[in-house]
Every structure is written in structure tokens, then in C-alpha cells.
C-alpha positions, 0 to 999 in steps of 0.5 A: 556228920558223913558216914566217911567221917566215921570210916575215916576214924576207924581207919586211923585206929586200924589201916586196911593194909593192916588185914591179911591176905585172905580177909575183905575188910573195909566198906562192904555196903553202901555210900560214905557221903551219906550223913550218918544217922546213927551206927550199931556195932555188931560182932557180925551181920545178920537180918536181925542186927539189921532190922534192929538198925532200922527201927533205931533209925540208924544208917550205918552198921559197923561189924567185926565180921566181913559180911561179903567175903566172896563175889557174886555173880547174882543177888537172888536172895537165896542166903542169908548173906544175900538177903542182908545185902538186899535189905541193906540197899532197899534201907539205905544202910552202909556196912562197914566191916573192920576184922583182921586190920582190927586183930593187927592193930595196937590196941585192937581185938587181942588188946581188948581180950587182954584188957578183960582178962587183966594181962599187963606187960603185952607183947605181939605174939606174932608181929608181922614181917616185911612190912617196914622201910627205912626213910634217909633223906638230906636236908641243910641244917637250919631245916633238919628240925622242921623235916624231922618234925614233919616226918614224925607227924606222918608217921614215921619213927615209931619203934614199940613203946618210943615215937620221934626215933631217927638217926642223924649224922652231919655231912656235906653235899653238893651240887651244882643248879643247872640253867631253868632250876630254882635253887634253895642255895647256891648259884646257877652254874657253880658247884656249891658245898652245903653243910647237911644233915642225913635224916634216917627214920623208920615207917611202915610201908603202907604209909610210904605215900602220905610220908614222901608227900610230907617229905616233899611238901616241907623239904627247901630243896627244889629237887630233894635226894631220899632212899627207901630201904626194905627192912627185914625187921619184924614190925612189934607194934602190929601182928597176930596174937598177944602175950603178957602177964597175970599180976599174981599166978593162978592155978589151972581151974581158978584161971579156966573158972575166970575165963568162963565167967568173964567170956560167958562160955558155955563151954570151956574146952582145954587139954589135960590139967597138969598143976602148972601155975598160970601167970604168963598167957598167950591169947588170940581171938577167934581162929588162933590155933595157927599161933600155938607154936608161938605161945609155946615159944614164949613160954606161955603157960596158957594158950586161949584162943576161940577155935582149936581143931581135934588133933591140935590138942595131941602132945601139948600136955607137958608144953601148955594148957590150952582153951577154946572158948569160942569164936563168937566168945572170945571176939564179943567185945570187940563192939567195945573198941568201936564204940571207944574209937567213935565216942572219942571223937565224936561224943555226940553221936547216936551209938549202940551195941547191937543187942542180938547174939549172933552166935551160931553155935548153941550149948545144950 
């Protein structure tokens, strides 16, 4: 198979308008028209993790982590990020890199977090805003199933745990087919009453194109009327964060001594053990301490996040048990999600987990 092939699946799993403003995610290296010889997962590109490519004999190399994120205006070799960049094209190896469409994404790095710690119940932490429109468009009755349908299928209608969502209402339209139109109904020249249905669903805004397309293609009107409204709504199946449930209440050391061992922490830093039952947990991967507000108002009775800063563990005694358990620790899994996306789809591709640790933080 192509290489596009396999970023055509991750995209699918995760969209790149899912990421966020600053991030850089998708193709780093490299041309998708290539066929694939194999991929390694990594959590981050290193010359290592790339020299363990080439001697498997593979092309593609899938990290969480953006190896570019900034521009060059010269490749000399002088970093590490350079020299991964050279050795990459002088070995014909395409980078891809999924990070925060990954963190956003349903089923993505927090759920796989969750997954680990045994959370039931999820809920986004933070789900993204502005990011939905409403579709209403008009069709005759006898057509309102099949547009529907359509709709749904190009994605359309999803609604937290419910797809196939729209509201329907019947009504009449008119109008009147001028001299050069191919109408669907009715007579050139003459006002013509149709019997309609008012089609109203819900998308994400990043699929407007692919769905109006859907609209159109299917539609039996030559001229079809349709409104996209912006919507105000958060967006609950995409964001930053997840919040759920423990199946039975832990107290605070069983909790932090389960964390460590499933994470594989070195060092597990929290604030001051108060004798609070954990049951309720907020997580994030990576730098999360921007979402200590929201776990807070969650009621959460823990926050585990990989990076909290000094003075961000001021004053939260009495609110929430925080942990820090490491960048590289709490998004190490994330490999997990890329080889269950790949695997899924195609079974027998050459597929490995990168064996190098690329933590660059060590623990005395």
C-alpha cells in the first residue's frame, strides 16, 4: 500500500483541524506516494528511533510529538532536529506526526490514559468551542430520507453518544423555473407549490466542504436552498482533557502507588495528601496544568496531568489532589492508538513500536 493510505487512516481517526493553533501536526518529511514498507510508532523523533527504522527496513516513522515545529532558513546539521531531518531524506523516510488532533480527538491520547487507569463514564474536560455549524436545507418528501442519509454518511448529526440527529419539519416551497432551467418539478414559467421537508443537522465546521458536496451530489433539485448557521454550542465529543469515574473509591497513596506503576514513574510529584477518597479523576497528557481550573469545577478529586509548574500547586489543597507524573510518562501509550488505527485497517502491515525511550528527563 501508499504511505497516503496510512495518513489517510490517521486522519480519519484524528483531523488536523482538530489541533490547536500553535501545534504543527501532520506530514513533517517525506512523500506519501511512496509505497510503505513498514512504519514505527514513536512517541517522539529522535536519530536513534530512526536508525532503528532503517535497520527494520522501514519508510515511515509515525510520532506523537512534531518533529518541526518552527521554520528554517538553513538545514546544517547543527541540532538534532536538523540531523533528523537530514537522515530522514538521505534514507527516504516519510515523518508523520499526529499530536494535538490526537489529544482532541474521541478516542484519542486522554482516552487512552483513561483506558490505562480503568475510568468509566468519560467526559471531555474541556470541549472545544465555536467549532460547530448547523446545516437546514429543503427537499421534497419522497427525497428527504435518501438526503438525510447522505448527510449522515458525511458526517453530519453526531450529538455525544447519538449519530443520525436532525430535526424535521414539513412545509411548502415555491417556485417558479426560468427559461434555460432544468427543473426537478414543475413547469417553465409557472409558479409550482412543492410539498417539503426542512432538513435541520448538526457538523463540525471542518467538514462543511465534504458535506455541501454530499448536499449537492444527492439533492433533485438543480438549484438546491441550504443555511449554515454558526453555533455557540460546545463541541462534547472533541477538546482538551477527560473527566470520569473510578469503579470503586481509592484512598490517596493506593490511587498516587497505582499510578506509578502503571505510568512507570519515576517520580510521582503531587500536593499535600489531605485523606480525600479518590473516585472522580481529571486527566490530561502532557502539559495539562492550563486544565486544573476545569477539574476543579468538576469536582474531580484528582488532577494527573505530565507538567504542573512550581506555583501552580499553591492553594489547591483543600480543592484537589494533584500529580505530575511526567511528560514523556503520562503520553508513552499513545504508540498504542497508532498501531490500533493501522492494525484495524490493515492487518497485514509491517508494524512496530519504537523500543528507544526518548525521555529526555532522567531520575537519580
Amino acid at each position: 500500500m501508499k504511505i497516503k493510505e496510512i495518513v489517510s487512516a490517521l486522519e480519519r481517526f484524528a483531523p488536523l483541524p482538530l489541533q490547536d493553533g500553535f501545534d504543527n501536526a501532520g506530514l513533517q518529511i517525506g512523500l506519501t506516494e511512496a509505497e510503505a514498507t513498514g512504519a514505527l510508532l514513536c512517541l517522539d523523533v529522535t536519530e536513534a528511533v530512526l536508525d532503528e527504522a532503517i535497520a527494520l527496513g522501514y519508510n515511515l516513522v509515525i510520532s506523537h510529538h512534531p518533529l518541526i515545529f518552527k521554520g528554517y532558513k538553513s538545514i546544517t546539521g547543527k541540532d538534532y532536529v536538523e540531523r533528523c531531518i537530514l537522515k530522514a531524506i538521505k534514507n527516504d523516510i516519510v515523518i508523520y506526526s499526529a499530536h494535538t488532533n490526537l489529544d482532541n480527538a474521541q478516542g484519542g491520547v486522554n482516552y487512552k490514559i483513561a483506558e490505562k487507569i480503568g475510568l468509566k463514564n468519560l467526559k471531555v474536560l474541556e470541549p472545544k468551542e465555536n467549532s460547530l455549524v448547523k446545516l437546514v436545507t429543503f427537499v421534497p418528501y419522497a427525497q428527504a430520507d435518501s438526503v438525510r442519509e447522505a448527510l449522515f454518511a458525511a458526517g453530519c448529526g453526531n450529538i455525544g453518544n447519538y449519530d443520525s440527529c436532525s430535526y424535521n419539519l414539513k412545509g411548502e416551497g415555491t417556485f417558479r423555473a426560468n427559461e434555460g432551467a432544468h427543473p426537478f418539478c414543475g413547469a417553465i414559467g409557472e409558479l409550482h407549490h412543492e410539498d417539503e421537508v426542512r432538513i435541520e443537522t448538526i457538523l463540525p465546521i471542518y467538514k462543511k466542504a465534504e458535506v455541501v458536496k454530499a448536499l449537492l451530489s444527492v439533492h433533485p433539485y438543480e438549484e438546491p436552498a441550504f443555511d449554515l448557521y454558526p453555533l455557540q454550542n460546545d463541541w462534547s465529543q472533541a477538546g482538551s482533557g477527560i473527566v470520569g469515574e473510578l469503579d470503586d473509591s481509592e484512598t490517596e497513596l493506593e490511587f498516587l502507588k497505582r499510578i506509578k506503576k502503571i505510568f512507570e514513574v519515576g517520580c510521582v510529584r503531587h500536593n499535600k495528601l489531605t485523606g480525600r477518597e479518590i473516585q472522580k479523576v481529571a486527566l490530561c497528557g502532557g502539559a495539562g496544568a492550563f486544565l486544573l481550573p476545569q477539574a476543579i469545577r468538576t469536582g474531580a478529586d484528582v488532577f494527573i496531568t505530565g507538567e504542573i509548574k512550581y506555583h501552580d500547586y499553591f492553594g489547591h489543597e483543600g480543592d484537589i489532589l494533584m500529580a505530575e507524573i511526567g511528560h514523556y510518562e503520562s503520553e508513552q501509550y499513545t504508540k498504542e492508538i497508532f498501531y490500533s488505527i493501522i492494525r484495524d485497517l490493515f492487518p497485514n502491515f509491517a508494524l512496530q513500536l519504537s523500543k528507544i525511550n526518548t525521555n529526555p528527563i532522567k531520575y537519580l
